[in-house]
C-alpha positions in Angstrom: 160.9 109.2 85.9 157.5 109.4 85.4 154.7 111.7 84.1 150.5 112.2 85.9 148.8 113.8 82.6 145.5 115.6 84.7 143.0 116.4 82.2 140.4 118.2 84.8 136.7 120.3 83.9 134.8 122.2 86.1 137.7 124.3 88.1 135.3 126.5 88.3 132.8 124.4 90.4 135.5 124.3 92.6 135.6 127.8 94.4 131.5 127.1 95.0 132.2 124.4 96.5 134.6 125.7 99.3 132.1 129.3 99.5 129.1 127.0 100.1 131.4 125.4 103.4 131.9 129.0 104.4 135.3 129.3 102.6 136.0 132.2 100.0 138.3 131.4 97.6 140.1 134.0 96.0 142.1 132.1 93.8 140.6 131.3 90.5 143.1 129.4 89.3 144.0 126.8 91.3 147.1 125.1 91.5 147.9 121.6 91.0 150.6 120.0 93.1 152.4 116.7 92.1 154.7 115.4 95.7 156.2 112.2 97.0 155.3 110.6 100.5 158.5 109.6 102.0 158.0 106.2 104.0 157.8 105.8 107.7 158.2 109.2 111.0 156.6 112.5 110.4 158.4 113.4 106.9 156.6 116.3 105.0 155.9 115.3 101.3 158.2 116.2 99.1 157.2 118.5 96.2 158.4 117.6 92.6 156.3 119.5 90.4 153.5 121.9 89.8 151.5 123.7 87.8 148.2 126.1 87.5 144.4 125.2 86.3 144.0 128.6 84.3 140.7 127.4 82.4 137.9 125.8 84.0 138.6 122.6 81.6 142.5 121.8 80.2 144.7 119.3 80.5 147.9 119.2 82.7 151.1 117.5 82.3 153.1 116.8 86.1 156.8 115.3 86.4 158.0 112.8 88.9 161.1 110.8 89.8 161.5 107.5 91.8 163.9 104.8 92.6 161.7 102.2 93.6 158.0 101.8 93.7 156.4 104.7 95.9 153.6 106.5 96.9 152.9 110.1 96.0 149.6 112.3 96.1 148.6 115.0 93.2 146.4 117.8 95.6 144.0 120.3 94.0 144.7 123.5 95.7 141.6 123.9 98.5 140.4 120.8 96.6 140.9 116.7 96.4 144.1 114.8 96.9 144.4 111.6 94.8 146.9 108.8 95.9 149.2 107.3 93.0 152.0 104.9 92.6 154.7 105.1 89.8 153.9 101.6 88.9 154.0 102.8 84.9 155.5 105.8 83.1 152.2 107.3 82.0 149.9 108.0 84.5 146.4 109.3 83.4 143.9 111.3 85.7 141.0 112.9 84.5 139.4 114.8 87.2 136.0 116.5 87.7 136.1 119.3 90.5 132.8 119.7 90.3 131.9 116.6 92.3 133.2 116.3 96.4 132.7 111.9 96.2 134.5 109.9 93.3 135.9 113.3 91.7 138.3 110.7 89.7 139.5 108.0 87.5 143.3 106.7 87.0 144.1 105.3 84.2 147.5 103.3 82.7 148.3 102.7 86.0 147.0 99.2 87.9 148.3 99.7 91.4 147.1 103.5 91.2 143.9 102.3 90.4 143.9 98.8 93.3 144.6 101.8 95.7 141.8 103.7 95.0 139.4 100.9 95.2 141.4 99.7 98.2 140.7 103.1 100.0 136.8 103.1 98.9 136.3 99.9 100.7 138.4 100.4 103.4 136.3 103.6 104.1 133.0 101.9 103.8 134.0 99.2 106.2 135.3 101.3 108.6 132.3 103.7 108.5 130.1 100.6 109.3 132.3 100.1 112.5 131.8 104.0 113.6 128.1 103.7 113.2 128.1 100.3 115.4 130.7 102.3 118.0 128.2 105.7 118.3 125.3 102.9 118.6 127.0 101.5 121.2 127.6 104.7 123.1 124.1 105.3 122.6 122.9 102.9 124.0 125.0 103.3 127.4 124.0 106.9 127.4 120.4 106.2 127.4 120.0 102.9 129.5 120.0 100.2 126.1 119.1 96.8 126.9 121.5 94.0 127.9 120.2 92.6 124.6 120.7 95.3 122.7 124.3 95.9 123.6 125.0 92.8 123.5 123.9 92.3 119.9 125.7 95.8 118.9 128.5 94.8 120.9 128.4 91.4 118.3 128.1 93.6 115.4 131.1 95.7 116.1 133.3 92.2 116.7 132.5 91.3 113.5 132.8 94.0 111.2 136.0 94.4 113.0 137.0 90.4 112.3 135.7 91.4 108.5 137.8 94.9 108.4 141.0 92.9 109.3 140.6 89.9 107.2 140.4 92.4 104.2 143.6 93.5 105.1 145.7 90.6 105.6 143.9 89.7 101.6 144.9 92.8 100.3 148.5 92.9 102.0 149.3 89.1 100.7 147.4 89.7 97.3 149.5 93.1 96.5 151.2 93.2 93.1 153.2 96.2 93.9 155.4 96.9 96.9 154.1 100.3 97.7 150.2 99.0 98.3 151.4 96.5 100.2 153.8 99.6 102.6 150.1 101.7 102.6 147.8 99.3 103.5 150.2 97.9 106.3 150.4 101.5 107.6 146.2 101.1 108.6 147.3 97.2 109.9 150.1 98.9 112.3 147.1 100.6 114.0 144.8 97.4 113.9 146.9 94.4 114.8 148.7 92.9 117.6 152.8 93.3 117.7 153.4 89.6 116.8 150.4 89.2 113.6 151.9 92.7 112.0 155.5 91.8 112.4 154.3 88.4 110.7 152.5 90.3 107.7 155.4 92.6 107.0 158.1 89.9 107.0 156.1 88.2 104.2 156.2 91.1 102.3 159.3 91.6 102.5 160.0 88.2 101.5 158.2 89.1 98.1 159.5 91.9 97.5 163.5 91.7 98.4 164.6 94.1 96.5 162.5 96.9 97.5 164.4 99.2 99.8 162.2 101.0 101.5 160.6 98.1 102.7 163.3 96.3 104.0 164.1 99.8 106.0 160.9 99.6 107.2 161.4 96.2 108.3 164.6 97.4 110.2 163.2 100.3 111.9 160.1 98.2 113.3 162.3 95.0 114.6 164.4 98.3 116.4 161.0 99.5 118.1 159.8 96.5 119.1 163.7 95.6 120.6 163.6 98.6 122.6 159.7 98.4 124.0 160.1 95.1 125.0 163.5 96.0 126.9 161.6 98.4 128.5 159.0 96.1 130.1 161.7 93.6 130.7 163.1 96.9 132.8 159.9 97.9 134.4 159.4 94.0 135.3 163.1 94.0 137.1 162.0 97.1 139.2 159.3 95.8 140.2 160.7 92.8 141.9 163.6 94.4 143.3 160.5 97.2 144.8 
């Protein structure tokens, strides 16, 4: 077991907040929801505790339960959801609802806190890569230069090149099992069949005893076993057509 200690101000700031983006929130209290993220398909989080911000400062103590190392989110009714990992028994948030950017800190926890940072740069870097993308399209929308898409075109290839090679750093420099399972959930979506499979092998190689993992491991050698049956399939009938 574990416990997320939320000491939070401003719950008050937080029903401006959602009136001023055309929301009106009736509920002055807001609840506080502590839930696990199961690992790998569609699975809804699982909810493991709760509780209800009845001043506009206090303090708030959530309980949680895990196995293994895992991921689970603590989500401000109409308001922020912060990522944790039970790395620690003591987990310490203090949260400020009256800022919509950087509304917290973690505390006690080192792979709560490598995940935040992880997220804040991931964000940046793939922000720079939108901007090149809508420049891009810009550009072909309103007759760009060869040279100028050409030289976006560059840009793009490289903050790609520079996205990736953060991950793979992260993913082999991950103290904790369940940073490394997050941050090779953004790589499934980035890398080629053959580099990912490569990735999550290591991990699991570091991690042996982490269950989850080694699931995960399972269920992606399965995919990949069936989709390249398939196109062996799809090759066959196309000789014999």
């Amino acid at each position: 077991g574990f416990t997320v200690t939320v000491t939070y101000k401003n719950a008050n700031k937080l029903a401006e907040q959602n009136s001023d983006a055309g929301t009106v929130m009736t509920n002055m209290t807001p609840h506080l929801f502590l839930e696990e993220i199961p690992y790998g398909g569609d699975m809804r989080p699982i909810l493991l505790d709760s509780a209800t911000m009845k001043n506009k400062d206090g303090k708030i103590e959530l309980n949680g339960t895990g196995l293994e190392a895992g991921i689970y989110q603590l989500v401000v009714e109409n308001g922020p959801l912060i990522l944790l990992i039970n790395d620690v028994q003591h987990i310490n948030v203090e949260l400020d609802l009256a800022k919509k950017d950087n509304s917290y800190s973690v505390s006690g926890s080192e792979s709560s806190q490598h995940l935040k940072d992880f997220i804040t740069k991931y964000d940046e870097r793939a922000g720079v890569i939108n901007a090149v993308f809508a420049e891009i399209d810009s550009l072909k929308q309103f007759g760009g230069t060869d040279s100028l898409l050409i030289a976006a075109t560059n840009r793009k290839n490289q903050a790609i090149a520079g996205l990736n090679d953060y991950l793979r750093e992260f993913v082999d420099k991950a103290d904790n099992p369940a940073e490394s399972i997050f941050a090779l959930g953004i790589c499934s979506r980035s890398f080629q069949a053959e580099e990912f499979s490569q990735m999550l092998t290591g991990v699991v190689k570091r991690f042996p005893e982490h269950k989850a993992l080694k699931q995960l491991k399972t269920t992606y050698d399965l995919q990949q076993a069936q989709l390249a049956d398939m196109r062996r399939e799809r090759q066959e009938n196309s000789w014999i057509g």
